[in-house]
KOLGU-923104 format. One record per residue (C-alpha): residue number from 1; residue in three letters; x, y, z. Coordinates in steps of 0.001 Angstrom, whole numbers. Last residue first. Layout:
N
[NUM,"ALA",[X,Y,Z]];
...
This chain:
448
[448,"UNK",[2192,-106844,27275]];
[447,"UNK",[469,-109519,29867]];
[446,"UNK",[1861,-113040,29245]];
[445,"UNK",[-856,-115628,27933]];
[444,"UNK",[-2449,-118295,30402]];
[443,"UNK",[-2770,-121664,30897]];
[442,"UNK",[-2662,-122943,34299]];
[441,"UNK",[-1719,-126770,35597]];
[440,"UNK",[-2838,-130486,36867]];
[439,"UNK",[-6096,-130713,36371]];
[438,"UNK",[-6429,-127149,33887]];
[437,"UNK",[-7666,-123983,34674]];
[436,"UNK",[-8005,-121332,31590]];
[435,"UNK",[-7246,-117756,31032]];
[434,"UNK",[-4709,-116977,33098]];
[433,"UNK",[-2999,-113834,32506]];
[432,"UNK",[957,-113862,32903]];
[431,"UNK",[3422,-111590,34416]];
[430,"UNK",[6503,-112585,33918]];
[429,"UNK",[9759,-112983,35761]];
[428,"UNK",[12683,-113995,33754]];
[427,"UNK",[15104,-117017,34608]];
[426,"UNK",[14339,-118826,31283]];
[425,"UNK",[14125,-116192,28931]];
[424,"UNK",[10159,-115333,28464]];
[423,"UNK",[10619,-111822,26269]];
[422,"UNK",[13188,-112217,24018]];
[421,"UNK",[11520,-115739,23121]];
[420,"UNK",[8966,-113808,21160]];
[419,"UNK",[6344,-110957,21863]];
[418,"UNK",[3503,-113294,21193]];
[417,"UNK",[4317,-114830,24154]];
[416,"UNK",[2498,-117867,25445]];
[415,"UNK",[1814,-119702,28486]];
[414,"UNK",[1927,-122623,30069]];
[413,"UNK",[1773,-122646,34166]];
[412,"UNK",[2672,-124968,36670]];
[411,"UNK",[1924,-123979,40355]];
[410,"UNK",[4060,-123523,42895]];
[409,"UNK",[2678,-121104,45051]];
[408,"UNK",[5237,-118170,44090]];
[407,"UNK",[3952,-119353,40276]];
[406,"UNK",[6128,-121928,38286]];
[405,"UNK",[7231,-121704,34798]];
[404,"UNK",[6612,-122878,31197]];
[403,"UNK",[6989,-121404,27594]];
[402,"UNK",[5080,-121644,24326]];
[401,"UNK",[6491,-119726,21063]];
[400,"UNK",[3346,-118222,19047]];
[399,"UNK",[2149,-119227,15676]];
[398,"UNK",[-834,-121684,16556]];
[397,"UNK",[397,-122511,20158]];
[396,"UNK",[3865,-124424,20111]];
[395,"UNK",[5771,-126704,22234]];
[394,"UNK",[3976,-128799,24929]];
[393,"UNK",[6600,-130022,26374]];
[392,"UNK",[6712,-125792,27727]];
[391,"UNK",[9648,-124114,26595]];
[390,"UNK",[12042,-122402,29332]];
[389,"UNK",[11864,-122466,33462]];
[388,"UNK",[9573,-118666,33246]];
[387,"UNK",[9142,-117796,36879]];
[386,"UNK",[5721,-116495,36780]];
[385,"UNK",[4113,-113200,38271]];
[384,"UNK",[479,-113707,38614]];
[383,"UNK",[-2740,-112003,36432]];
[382,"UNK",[-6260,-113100,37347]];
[381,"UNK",[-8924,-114020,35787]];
[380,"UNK",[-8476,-117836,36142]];
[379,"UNK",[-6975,-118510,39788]];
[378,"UNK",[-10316,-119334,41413]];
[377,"UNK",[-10203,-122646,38652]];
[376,"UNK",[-6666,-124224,39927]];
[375,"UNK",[-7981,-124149,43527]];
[374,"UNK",[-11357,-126135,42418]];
[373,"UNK",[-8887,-128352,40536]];
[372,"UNK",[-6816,-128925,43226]];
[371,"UNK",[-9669,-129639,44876]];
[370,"UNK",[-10828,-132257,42625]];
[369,"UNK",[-7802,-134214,41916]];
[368,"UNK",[-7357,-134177,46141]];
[367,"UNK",[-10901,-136431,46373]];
[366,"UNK",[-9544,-138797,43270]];
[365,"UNK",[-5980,-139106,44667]];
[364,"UNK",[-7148,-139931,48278]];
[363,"UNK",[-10035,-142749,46706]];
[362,"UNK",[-7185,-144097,44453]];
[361,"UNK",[-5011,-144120,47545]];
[360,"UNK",[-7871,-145831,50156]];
[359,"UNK",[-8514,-148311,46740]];
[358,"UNK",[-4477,-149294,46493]];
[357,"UNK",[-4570,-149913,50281]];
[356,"UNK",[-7465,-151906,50933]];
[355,"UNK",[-5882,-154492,47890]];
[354,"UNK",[-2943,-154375,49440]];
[353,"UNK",[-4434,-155465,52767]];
[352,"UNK",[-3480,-153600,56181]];
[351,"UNK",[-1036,-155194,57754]];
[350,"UNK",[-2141,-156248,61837]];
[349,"UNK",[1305,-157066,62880]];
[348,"UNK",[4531,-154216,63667]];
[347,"UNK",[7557,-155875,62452]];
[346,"UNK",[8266,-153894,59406]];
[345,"UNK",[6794,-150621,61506]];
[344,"UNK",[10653,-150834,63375]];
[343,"UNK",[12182,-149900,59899]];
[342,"UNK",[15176,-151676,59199]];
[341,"UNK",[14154,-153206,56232]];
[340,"UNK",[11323,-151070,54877]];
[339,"UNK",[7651,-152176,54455]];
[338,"UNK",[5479,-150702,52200]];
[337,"UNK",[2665,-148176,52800]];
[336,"UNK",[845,-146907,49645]];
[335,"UNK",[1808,-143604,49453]];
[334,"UNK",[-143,-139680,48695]];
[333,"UNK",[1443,-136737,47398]];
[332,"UNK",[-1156,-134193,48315]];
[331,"UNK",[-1551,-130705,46433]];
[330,"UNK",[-3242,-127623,47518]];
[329,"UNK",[-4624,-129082,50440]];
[328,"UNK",[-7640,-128274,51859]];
[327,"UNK",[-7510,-127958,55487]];
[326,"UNK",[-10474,-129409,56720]];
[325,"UNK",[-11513,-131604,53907]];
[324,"UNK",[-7962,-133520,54095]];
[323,"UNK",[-8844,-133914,57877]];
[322,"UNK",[-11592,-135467,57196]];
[321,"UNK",[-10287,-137785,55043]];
[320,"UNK",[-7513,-138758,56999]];
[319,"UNK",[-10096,-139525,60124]];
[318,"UNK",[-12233,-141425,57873]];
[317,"UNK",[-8658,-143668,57887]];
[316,"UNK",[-8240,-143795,61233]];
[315,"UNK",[-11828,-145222,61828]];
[314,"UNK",[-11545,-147864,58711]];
[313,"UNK",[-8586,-148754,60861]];
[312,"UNK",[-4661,-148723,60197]];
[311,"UNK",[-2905,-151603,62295]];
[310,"UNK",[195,-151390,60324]];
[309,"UNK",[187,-148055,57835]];
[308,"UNK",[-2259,-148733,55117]];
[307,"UNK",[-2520,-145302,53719]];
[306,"UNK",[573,-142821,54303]];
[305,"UNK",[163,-138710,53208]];
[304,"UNK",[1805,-136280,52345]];
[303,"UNK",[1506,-132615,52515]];
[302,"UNK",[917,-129089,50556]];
[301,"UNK",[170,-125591,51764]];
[300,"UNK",[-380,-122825,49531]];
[299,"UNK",[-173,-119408,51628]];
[298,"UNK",[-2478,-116612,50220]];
[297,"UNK",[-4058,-115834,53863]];
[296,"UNK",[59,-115429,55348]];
[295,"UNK",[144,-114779,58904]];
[294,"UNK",[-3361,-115905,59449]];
[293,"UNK",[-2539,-119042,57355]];
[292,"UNK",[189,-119620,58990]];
[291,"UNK",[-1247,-119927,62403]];
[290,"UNK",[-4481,-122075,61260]];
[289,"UNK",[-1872,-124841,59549]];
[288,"UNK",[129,-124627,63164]];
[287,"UNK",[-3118,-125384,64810]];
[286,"UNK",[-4152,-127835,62850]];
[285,"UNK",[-1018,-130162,63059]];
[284,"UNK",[-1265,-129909,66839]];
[283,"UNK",[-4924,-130711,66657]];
[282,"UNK",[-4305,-133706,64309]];
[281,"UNK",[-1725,-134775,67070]];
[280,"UNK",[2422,-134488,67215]];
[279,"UNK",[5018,-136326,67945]];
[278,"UNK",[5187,-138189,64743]];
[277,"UNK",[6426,-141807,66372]];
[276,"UNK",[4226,-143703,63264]];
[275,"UNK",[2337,-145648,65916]];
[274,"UNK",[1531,-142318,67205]];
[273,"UNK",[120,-140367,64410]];
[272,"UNK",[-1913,-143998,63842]];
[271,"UNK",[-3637,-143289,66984]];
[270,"UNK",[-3683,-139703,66200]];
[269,"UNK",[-5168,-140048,63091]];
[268,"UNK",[-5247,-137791,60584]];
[267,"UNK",[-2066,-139519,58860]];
[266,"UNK",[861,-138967,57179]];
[265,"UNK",[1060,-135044,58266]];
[264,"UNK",[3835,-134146,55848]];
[263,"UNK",[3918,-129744,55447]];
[262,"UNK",[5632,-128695,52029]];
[261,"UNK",[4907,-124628,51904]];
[260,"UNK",[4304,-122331,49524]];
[259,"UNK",[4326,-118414,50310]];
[258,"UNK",[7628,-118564,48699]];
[257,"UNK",[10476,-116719,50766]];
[256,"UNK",[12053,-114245,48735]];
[255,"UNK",[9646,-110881,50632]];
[254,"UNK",[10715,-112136,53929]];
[253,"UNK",[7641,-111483,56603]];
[252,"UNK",[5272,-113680,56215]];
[251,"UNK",[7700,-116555,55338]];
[250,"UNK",[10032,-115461,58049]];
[249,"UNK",[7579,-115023,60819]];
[248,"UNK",[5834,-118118,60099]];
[247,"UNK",[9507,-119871,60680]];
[246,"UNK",[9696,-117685,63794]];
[245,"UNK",[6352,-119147,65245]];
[244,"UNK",[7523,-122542,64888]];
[243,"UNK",[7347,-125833,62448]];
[242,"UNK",[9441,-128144,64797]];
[241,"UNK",[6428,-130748,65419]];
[240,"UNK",[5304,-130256,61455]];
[239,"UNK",[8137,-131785,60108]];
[238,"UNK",[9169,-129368,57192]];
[237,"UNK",[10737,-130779,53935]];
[236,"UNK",[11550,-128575,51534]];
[235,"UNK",[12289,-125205,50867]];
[234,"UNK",[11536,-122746,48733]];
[233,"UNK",[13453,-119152,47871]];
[232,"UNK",[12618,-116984,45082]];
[231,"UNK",[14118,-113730,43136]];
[230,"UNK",[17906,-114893,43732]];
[229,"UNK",[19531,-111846,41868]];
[228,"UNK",[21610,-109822,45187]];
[227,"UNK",[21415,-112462,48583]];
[226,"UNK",[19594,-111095,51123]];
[225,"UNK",[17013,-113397,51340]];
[224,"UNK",[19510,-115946,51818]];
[223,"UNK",[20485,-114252,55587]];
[222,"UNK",[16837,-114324,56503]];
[221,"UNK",[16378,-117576,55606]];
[220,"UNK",[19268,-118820,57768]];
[219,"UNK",[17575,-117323,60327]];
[218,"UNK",[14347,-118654,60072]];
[217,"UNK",[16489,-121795,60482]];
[216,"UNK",[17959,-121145,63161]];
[215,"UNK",[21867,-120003,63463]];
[214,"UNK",[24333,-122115,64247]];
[213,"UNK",[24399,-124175,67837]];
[212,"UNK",[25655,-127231,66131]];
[211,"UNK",[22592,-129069,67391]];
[210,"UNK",[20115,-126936,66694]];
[209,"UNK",[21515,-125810,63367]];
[208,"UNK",[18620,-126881,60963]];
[207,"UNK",[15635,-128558,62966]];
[206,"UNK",[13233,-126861,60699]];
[205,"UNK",[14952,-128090,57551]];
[204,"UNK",[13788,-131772,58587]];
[203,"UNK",[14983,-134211,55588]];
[202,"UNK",[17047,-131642,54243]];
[201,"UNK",[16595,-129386,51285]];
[200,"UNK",[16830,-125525,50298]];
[199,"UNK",[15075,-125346,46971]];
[198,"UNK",[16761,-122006,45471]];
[197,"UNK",[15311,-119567,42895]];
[196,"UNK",[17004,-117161,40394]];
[195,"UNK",[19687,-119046,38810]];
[194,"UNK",[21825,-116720,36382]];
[193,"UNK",[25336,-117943,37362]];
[192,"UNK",[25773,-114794,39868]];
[191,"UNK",[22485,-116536,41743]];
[190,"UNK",[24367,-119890,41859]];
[189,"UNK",[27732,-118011,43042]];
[188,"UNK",[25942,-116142,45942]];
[187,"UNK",[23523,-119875,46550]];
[186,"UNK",[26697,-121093,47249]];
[185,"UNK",[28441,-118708,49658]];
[184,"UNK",[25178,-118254,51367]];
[183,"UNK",[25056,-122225,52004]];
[182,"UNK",[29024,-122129,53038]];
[181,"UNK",[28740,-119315,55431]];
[180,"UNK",[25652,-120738,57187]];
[179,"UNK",[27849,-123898,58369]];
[178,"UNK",[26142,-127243,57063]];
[177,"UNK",[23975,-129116,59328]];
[176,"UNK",[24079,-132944,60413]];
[175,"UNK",[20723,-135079,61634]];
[174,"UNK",[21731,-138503,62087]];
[173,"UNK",[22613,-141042,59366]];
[172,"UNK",[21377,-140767,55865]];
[171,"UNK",[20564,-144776,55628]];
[170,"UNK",[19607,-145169,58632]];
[169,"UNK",[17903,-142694,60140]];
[168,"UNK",[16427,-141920,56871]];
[167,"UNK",[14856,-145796,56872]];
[166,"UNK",[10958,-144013,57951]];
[165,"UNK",[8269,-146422,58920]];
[164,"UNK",[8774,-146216,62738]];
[163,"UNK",[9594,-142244,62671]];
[162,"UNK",[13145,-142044,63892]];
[161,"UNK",[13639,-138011,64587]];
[160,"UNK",[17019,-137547,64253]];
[159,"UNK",[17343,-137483,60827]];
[158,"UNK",[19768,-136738,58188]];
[157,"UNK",[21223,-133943,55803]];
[156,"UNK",[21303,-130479,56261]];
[155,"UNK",[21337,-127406,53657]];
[154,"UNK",[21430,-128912,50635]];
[153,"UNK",[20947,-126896,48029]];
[152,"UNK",[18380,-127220,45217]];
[151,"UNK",[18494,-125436,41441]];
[150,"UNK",[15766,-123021,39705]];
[149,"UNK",[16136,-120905,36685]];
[148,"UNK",[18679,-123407,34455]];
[147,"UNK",[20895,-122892,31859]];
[146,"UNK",[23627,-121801,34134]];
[145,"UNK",[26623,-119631,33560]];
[144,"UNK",[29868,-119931,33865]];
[143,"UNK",[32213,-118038,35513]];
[142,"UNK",[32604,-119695,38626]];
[141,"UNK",[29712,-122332,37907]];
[140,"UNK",[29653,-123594,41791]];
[139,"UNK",[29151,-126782,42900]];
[138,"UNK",[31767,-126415,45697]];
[137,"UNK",[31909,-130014,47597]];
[136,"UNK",[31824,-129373,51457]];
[135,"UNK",[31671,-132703,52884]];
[134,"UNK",[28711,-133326,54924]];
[133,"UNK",[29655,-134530,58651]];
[132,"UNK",[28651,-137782,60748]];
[131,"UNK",[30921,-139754,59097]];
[130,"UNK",[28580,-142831,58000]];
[129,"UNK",[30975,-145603,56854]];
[128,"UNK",[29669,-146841,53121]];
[127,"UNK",[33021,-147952,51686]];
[126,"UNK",[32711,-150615,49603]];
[125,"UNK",[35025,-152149,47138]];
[124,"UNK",[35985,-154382,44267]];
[123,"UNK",[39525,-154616,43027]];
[122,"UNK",[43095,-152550,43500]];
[121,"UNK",[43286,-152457,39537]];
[120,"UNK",[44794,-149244,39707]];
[119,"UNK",[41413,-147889,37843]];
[118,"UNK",[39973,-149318,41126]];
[117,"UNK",[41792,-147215,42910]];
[116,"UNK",[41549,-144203,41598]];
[115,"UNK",[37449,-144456,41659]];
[114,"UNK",[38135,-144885,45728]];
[113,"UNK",[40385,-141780,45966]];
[112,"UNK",[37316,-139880,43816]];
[111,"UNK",[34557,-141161,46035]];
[110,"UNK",[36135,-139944,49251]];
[109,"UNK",[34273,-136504,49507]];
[108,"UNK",[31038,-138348,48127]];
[107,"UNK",[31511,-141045,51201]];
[106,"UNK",[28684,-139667,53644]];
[105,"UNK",[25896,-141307,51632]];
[104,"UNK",[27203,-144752,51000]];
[103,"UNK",[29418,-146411,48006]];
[102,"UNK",[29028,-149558,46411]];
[101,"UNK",[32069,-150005,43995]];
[100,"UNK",[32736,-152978,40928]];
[99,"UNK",[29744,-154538,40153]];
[98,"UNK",[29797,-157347,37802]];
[97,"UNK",[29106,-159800,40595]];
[96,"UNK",[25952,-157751,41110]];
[95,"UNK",[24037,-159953,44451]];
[94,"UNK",[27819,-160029,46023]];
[93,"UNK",[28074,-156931,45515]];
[92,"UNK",[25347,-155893,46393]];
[91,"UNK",[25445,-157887,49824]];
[90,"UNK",[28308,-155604,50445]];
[89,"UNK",[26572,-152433,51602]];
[88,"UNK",[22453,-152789,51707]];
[87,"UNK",[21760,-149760,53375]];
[86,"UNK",[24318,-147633,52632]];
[85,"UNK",[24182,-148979,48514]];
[84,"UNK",[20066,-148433,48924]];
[83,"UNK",[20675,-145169,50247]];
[82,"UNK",[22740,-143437,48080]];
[81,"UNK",[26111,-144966,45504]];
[80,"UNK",[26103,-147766,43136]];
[79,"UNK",[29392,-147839,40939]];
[78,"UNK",[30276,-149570,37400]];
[77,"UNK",[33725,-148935,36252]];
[76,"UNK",[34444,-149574,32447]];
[75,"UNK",[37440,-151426,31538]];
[74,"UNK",[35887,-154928,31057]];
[73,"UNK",[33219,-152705,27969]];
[72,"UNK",[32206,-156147,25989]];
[71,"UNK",[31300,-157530,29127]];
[70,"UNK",[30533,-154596,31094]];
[69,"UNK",[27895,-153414,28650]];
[68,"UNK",[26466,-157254,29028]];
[67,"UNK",[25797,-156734,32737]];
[66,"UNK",[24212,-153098,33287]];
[65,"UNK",[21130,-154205,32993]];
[64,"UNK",[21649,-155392,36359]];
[63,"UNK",[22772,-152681,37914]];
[62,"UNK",[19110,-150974,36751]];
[61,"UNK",[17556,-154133,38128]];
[60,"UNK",[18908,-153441,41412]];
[59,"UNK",[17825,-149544,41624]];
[58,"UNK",[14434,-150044,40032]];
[57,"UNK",[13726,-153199,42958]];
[56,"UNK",[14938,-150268,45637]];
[55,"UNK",[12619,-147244,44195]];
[54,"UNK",[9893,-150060,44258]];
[53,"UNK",[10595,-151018,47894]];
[52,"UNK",[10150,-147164,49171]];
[51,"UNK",[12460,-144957,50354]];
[50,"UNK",[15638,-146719,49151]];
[49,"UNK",[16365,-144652,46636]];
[48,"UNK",[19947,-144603,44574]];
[47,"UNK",[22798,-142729,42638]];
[46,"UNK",[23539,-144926,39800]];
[45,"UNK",[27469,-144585,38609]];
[44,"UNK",[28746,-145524,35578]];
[43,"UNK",[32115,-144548,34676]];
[42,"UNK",[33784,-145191,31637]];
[41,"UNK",[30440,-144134,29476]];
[40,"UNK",[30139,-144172,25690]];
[39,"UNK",[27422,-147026,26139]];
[38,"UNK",[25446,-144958,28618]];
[37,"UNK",[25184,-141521,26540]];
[36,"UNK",[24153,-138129,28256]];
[35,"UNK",[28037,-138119,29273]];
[34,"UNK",[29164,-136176,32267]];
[33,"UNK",[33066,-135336,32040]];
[32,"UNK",[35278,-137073,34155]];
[31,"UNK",[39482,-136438,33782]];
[30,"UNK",[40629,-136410,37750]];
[29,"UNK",[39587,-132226,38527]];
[28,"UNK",[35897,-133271,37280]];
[27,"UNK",[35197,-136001,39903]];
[26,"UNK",[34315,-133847,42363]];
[25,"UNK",[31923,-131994,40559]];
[24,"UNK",[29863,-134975,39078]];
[23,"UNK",[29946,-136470,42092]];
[22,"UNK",[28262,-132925,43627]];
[21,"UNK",[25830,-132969,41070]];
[20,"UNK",[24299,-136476,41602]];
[19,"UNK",[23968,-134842,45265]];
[18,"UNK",[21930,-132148,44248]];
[17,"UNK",[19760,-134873,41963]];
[16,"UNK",[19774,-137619,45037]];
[15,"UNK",[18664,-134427,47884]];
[14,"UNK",[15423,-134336,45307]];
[13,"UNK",[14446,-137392,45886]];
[12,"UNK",[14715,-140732,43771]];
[11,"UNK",[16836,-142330,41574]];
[10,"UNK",[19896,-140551,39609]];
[9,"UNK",[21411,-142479,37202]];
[8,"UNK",[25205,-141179,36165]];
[7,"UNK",[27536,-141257,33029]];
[6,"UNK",[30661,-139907,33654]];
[5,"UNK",[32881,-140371,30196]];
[4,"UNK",[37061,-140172,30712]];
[3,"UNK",[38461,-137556,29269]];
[2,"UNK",[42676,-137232,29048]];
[1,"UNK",[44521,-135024,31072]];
């Protein structure tokens, strides 16, 4: 069979890069083989984010670009695929007359029936019909081996719980779990290929398998951490209204499960807690915060957070603040509120100002910058086990090879080894002194 040249864009969250791989996997039997190079491609796909307006305007203008190569390229098949192609269907094409597929979430199992037809000439199409059910596409290396320490695996997909500025719902469909079997199964092969941590992802893991009646999700940890060579398990993202007393079990108790955990509050107010349809209250979100950390003292705990939401006070946002200087994040990723077609927020009144927005995130970023630098500073002195990821960007260190990995916490840290590559293969543990504390990362040297 000849090769035809797969060359795809992915935009967006992490669930986009596992699911970039999965098109990439399923198109492999019919004659596609990724390409790092755009103008050699037949096949273009862009897998897409429609979280936020700027991840949509990036995904449009990328088609765009797109344009000319199709004009002096009329055989090559351009395709938009993710959220913005569920939510926006066949208005892109009609937008992108150069476009040739716009394909939803749930249609990665049909994507290679739809590519055939258009290279039978069959014509533009869309197919973005959400199936309720995850197709079971085996990424697996077989033989191979990979290159990389850490890789994500979807374990669920959706969202049942319809907060008012959230377009998951929507675009993702409602919550859906994949059987136990298959996940182990998986994460076997990737751990026989050489990976030695797994991001388990969906867009509420602690709701995995309610409504299937499969195993919980502490569960399902349980049965990972058994798996022979994976050293690390993390997994992202937790709403904190499902975050239980058996989840705390399991990462207190499992000795694979990452004592760092991805916890969204949005606000620390519960009046705007409530506009958003959270569930929960600051004193909810406290409590569970105070439960893990007795269970685990050395926990990192990280969260996001929304400024400007719809009728957002000067009074709900000192109550953010303060709740950041209660619990002391380790990291914060912090948004600008935007509104989102279909989400019912869109058409609440009283915006908040963009200019009142972009200083209440400076202000967030500026206060965070500083703990995590406080946090980053207790950690010099000490020695932590690091899961070496390969070279650091940063190169070389006088005479001695410079490599890069992740503590258990999550935290970046450069390093060198005067004892050589040998020593810091990506996929190796190593123990590394820290000797200096950085804004954003650790520098340290590995222990002999």
């Amino acid at each position: 069979m000849a090769t035809k040249q797969l060359y795809i864009q992915t935009m967006g969250c992490q669930m986009n890069v596992y699911d970039s791989e999965r098109m990439a996997k399923v198109l492999e039997p019919f004659g596609y083989s990724l390409t790092d190079s755009i103008d050699n491609a037949d096949l273009i796909i862009a897998n897409t984010c429609s979280i936020r307006e700027k991840a949509r305007h990036k995904a449009v203008s990328f088609i765009g670009r797109q344009a000319d190569l199709k004009k002096r390229k009329p055989g090559l098949i351009l395709a938009i695929g993710g959220c913005v192609a569920q939510q926006e269907g066949k208005n892109l094409l009609k937008q992108s007359h150069h476009l040739d597929l716009v394909f939803g979430t749930d249609t990665l199992g049909r994507l290679p029936g739809l590519i055939k037809r258009l290279e039978n000439g069959e014509g533009r199409l869309t197919d973005i019909e959400l199936t309720g059910i995850i197709d079971e596409i085996d990424p697996y290396f077989g033989e191979g081996k990979s290159t990389e320490a850490s890789r994500f695996v979807t374990i669920m997909q959706g969202c049942d719980n319809y907060c008012t500025y959230c377009v998951v719902p929507y675009t993702r469909g409602r919550e859906k779990s994949r059987p136990p079997e298959a996940i182990v199964r998986e994460i076997i092969s990737l751990a026989r290929a050489g990976v030695r941590e797994v991001t388990l992802l969906g867009q509420n893991v602690n709701s995995y398998g309610q409504k299937e009646g499969l195993p919980s999700f502490a569960e399902l940890l349980a049965m990972i951490n058994n798996v022979d060579g994976l050293e690390r398990i993390r997994f992202t993202t937790s709403h904190p209204k499902d975050f239980g007393d058996d989840l705390i079990a399991a990462i207190s108790s499992l000795d694979k499960v990452c004592r760092h955990v991805h916890l969204p509050v949005q606000s620390g107010s519960d009046n705007i807690l409530k506009r958003m349809n959270r569930n929960y209250t600051r004193a909810d979100y406290i409590e569970k915060v105070t439960a893990l950390r007795a269970a685990c003292p050395d926990v990192a705990i990280g969260s996001d957070i929304i400024v400007g939401f719809p009728g957002e006070t000067q009074a709900d946002f000192d109550e953010t603040l303060s709740l950041i200087d209660e619990i002391g994040f380790d990291g914060l990723f912090v948004f600008a509120y935007s509104d989102r077609p279909d989400a019912p927020s869109s058409a609440f009144g009283n915006k908040v100002e963009e200019k009142v927005k972009k200083e209440q995130l400076n202000q967030l970023l500026k206060i965070q910058e500083e703990t995590t630098r406080q946090k980053n500073a207790a950690m010099v002195g000490r020695e932590i086990e690091v899961l070496v990821e390969g070279l650091s960007k940063k190169g070389q260190d006088n005479q001695a090879p410079q490599y890069s990995g992740r503590t258990e916490t999550g935290k970046i840290v450069n390093f060198v080894s005067e004892n050589g590559s040998s020593k810091a293969q990506s996929g190796t543990m190593v123990k590394v002194s820290i000797e200096r504390a950085l804004s954003h990362s650790l520098w340290g040297r590995a222990v002999q």
